[in-house]
Phi, psi and omega in degrees: 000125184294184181292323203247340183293304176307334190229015129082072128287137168288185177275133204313353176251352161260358174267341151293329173292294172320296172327277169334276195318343147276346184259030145269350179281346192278342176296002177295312208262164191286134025262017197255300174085012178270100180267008163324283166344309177282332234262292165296359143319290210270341185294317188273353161297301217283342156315354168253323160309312194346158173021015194247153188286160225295310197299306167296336165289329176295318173279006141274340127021278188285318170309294174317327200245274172350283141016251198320296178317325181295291185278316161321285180274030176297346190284350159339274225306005169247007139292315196266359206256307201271319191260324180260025202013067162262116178296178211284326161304298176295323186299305165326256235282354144255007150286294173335312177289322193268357176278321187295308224255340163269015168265322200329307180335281206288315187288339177284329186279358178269322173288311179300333160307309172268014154298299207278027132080185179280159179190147192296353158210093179292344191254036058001319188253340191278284199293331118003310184258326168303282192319303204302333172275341155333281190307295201309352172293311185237067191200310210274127197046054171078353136089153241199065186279085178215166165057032182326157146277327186324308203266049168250013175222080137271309162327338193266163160294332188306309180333335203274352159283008213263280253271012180240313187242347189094226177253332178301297182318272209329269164008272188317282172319354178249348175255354180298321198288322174310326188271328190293302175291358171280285198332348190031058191227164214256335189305303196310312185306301178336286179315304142338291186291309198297005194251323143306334164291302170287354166284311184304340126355277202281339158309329146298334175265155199244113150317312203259157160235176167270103131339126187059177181265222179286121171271132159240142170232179205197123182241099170315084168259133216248309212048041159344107196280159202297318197287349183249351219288316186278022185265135195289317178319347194233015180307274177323308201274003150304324173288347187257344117343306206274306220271315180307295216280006169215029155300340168277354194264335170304134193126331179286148165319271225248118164240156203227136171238151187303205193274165183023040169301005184208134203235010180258156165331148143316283183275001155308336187274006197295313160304304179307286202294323162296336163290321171281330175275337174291308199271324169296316187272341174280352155268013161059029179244170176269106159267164125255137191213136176272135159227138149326115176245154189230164184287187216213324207268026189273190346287175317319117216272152160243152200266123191242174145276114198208150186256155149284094192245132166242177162082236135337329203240177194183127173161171177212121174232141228223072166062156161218317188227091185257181201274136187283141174088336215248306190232351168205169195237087158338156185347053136039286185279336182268310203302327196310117178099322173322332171175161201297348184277354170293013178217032180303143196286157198021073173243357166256060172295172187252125193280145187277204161303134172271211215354048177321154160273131194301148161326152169266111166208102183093237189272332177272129181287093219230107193282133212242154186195138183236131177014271175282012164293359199289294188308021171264074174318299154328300187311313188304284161354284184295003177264000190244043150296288199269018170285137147259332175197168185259154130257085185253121157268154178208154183223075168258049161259013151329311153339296189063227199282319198336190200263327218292294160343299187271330169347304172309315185285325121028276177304314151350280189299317177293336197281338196279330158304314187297337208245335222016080203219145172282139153292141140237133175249116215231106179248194189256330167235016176126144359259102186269140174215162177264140187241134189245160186299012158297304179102017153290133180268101147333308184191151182231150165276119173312146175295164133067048174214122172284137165197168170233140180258133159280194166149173167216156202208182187240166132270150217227138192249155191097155107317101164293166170298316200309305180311346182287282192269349143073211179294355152359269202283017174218321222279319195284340176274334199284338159292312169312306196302296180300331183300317171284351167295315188288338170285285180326342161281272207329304186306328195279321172297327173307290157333304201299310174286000000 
């Protein structure tokens, strides 16, 4: 017996078939949007699993997700590559690695799927467990929240759940209708239809309302080239980038400059924040801004990633969730010296607290995000209870040209739907935008140009249910759904012996 007999690989044209049809899902997802494309992605995993034993749908799976990961997440390799001065081979072959080890997902959630055996409603139970591994993305081992399906139909009726279930509900209706409409049955259209119908609905209604009066803001875009941004030689004349481009701008509510728009300490920045803090209140504006903060109670000190309100405003709001590599080091003592990208500058941050108190700024309660907090779908939730509007900065020219930005903005727009709350989105080189409680983009700043955007947005009162009930309301039937599925094997195993 070979090796793939023994470890139960299928035949190489279907673990190629699976590869592709994953590395096509991402055309779904932003900048592209076509979301036929992820539909018939996940359609043909699950048309492949069809009848195949439990070992073998894992290691397609495993194809299947490697795929999806590859092409989702290429915008790594112009981190590790451009930025983090990894040749062009190592940079490959570490994608390749965070692509194998996070199909890992899809292949355990593919053996499992076919472990429950046939069942009288499989495409019930197939979108059940595609929700429940969604969610586990995004928690288990501080969690990887990316290529959700859900958010490639903002554009859709389907949008009209986000403000109920969040992105997961989303997910789950777009892949029920896609397996239903294969099935080629009059019921499945009926259903189909009535579940798009009914997002276009809930589209029209407005959870949140508006308040007070009209805020104008001026969103700071510096476009820092990434390679200058940590050089100590070049901190004054960046702050002096920031300060030129907003000099027309005091007088505005909120002026908002992106993350680590000032690259000194807190306290190395103490003349400069005092000048600032000074020149915002005396024009009656709100800055907000990212700086490094380092704690007061050391040693040993710890390091933050952090937002700022000067001027009108008041507040210190301090990191929660950082990018693995980037802002920490996983296990740190082995990795450190291993290659330059393992030492990338301000990479030993600190996580901040959880429940902070939201920014001050004037009369208004304004929750701060920081660049790869977006993608959390909880976290937002539990700040926007005590929100009037969002602010998330970001520095994604990590990035470069890549796809990997607007994903990010992306998120951007569902969270500002699930919550019904305005976004700013304020980065250093793009994508700054005004986001409105739709989750429609009010007014976009071009990429990769210092510029400033104006606009103006409400504060906004209420509770979506999603802001209420967060994932509740998709986790608890889709967990109902498996138990009962899981039950209905065990039984069926029983019978047969």
């Amino acid at each position: 017996m070979s090796l793939a007999q023994r470890l139960q690989i299928p035949e190489p044209k279907k673990l190629g078939l699976a590869l592709v049809s994953g590395l096509f899902y991402v055309l779904g997802l932003a900048p592209w949007d076509f979301w036929p494309i992820s539909l018939l992605s996940v359609v043909a995993l699950y048309t492949l699993l069809a009848e195949q034993p439990p070992a073998q749908a894992g290691w397609l799976g495993w194809a299947w997700g490697t795929g999806m990961w590859l092409s989702g997440a290429a915008w790594l390799w112009v981190s590790i590559h451009e930025f983090g001065s990894t040749s062009a081979p190592v940079a490959s072959a570490m994608l390749l690695v965070v692509a194998v080890i996070m199909g890992f997902s899809t292949a355990l959630q593919s053996l499992l799927w076919r472990s429950l055996g046939k069942q009288r409603w499989p495409i019930l139970g197939f979108t059940a467990l595609w929700v429940v591994f969604e969610w586990l993305r995004s928690w288990v081992l501080t969690g990887f929240p990316w290529l959700y399906l859900g958010y490639g139909f903002l554009d859709t009726s389907l949008a009209g759940f986000a403000p109920v279930g969040g992105v997961f509900m989303v997910s789950a209706l777009a892949l029920m209708s896609a397996l239903l409409v294969m099935r080629m049955r009059p019921t499945g259209w009926v259903i189909v239809g009535l579940i798009w119908l009914g997002g276009s609905t809930l589209r029209h209604h407005a959870f949140t309302y508006a308040w007070g009066p009209t805020i104008s803001v001026s969103i700071v875009q510096g476009n820092i080239p990434q390679d200058e941004k940590w050089q100590d030689t070049e901190q004054d004349a960046i702050i002096k980038i920031y300060r030129d481009l907003s000099r027309n701008e005091w007088g505005r509510d909120i002026v908002l400059w992106p993350e680590a728009a000032i690259t000194k300490f807190y306290d190395d920045a103490a003349a400069d924040l005092l000048d600032l803090d000074t020149q915002a209140a005396k024009h009656h504006s709100t800055l907000i801004t990212g700086i490094p903060y380092v704690s007061e109670d050391g040693p040993p000190y710890r390091y933050y990633n952090s937002i700022i309100a000067l001027g009108n405003g008041r507040g210190l709001y301090e990191k929660q969730r950082l990018v693995p590599f980037g802002e920490y080091i996983p296990f740190e003592q082995e990795l450190r010296g291993l290659m330059p990208f393992f030492n990338l500058p301000m990479s030993s941050f600190s996580w901040g607290p959880d429940k902070q108190q939201p920014l001050r700024a004037g009369l208004y309660r304004v929750q701060g995000s920081i660049c790869y907090e977006i993608a959390y779908p909880a976290l937002i939730q539990h700040q926007a209870a005590q929100a009037d509007f969002f602010v998330i900065i970001s520095n994604d020219a990590w990035f470069g040209g890549s796809h990997g930005p607007w994903q990010h903005f992306e998120m951007v727009r569902m969270r500002a739907l699930e919550n019904g709350r305005y976004f700013l989105s304020g980065t250093n080189n793009g994508v700054s935008a005004i986001v409105d409680p739709s989750g429609h983009v009010v007014r976009e700043a071009p990429q990769f140009r210092a510029t400033v955007l104006r606009g103006t947005i409400r504060a906004m009162t209420g509770l979506t249910p999603w802001t209420v009930w967060g994932n509740k309301l998709i986790l608890i039937p889709s967990f109902t759904i498996l138990a009962l599925m899981a039950y209905r094997a065990r039984l069926q195993r029983r019978l047969r012996s």
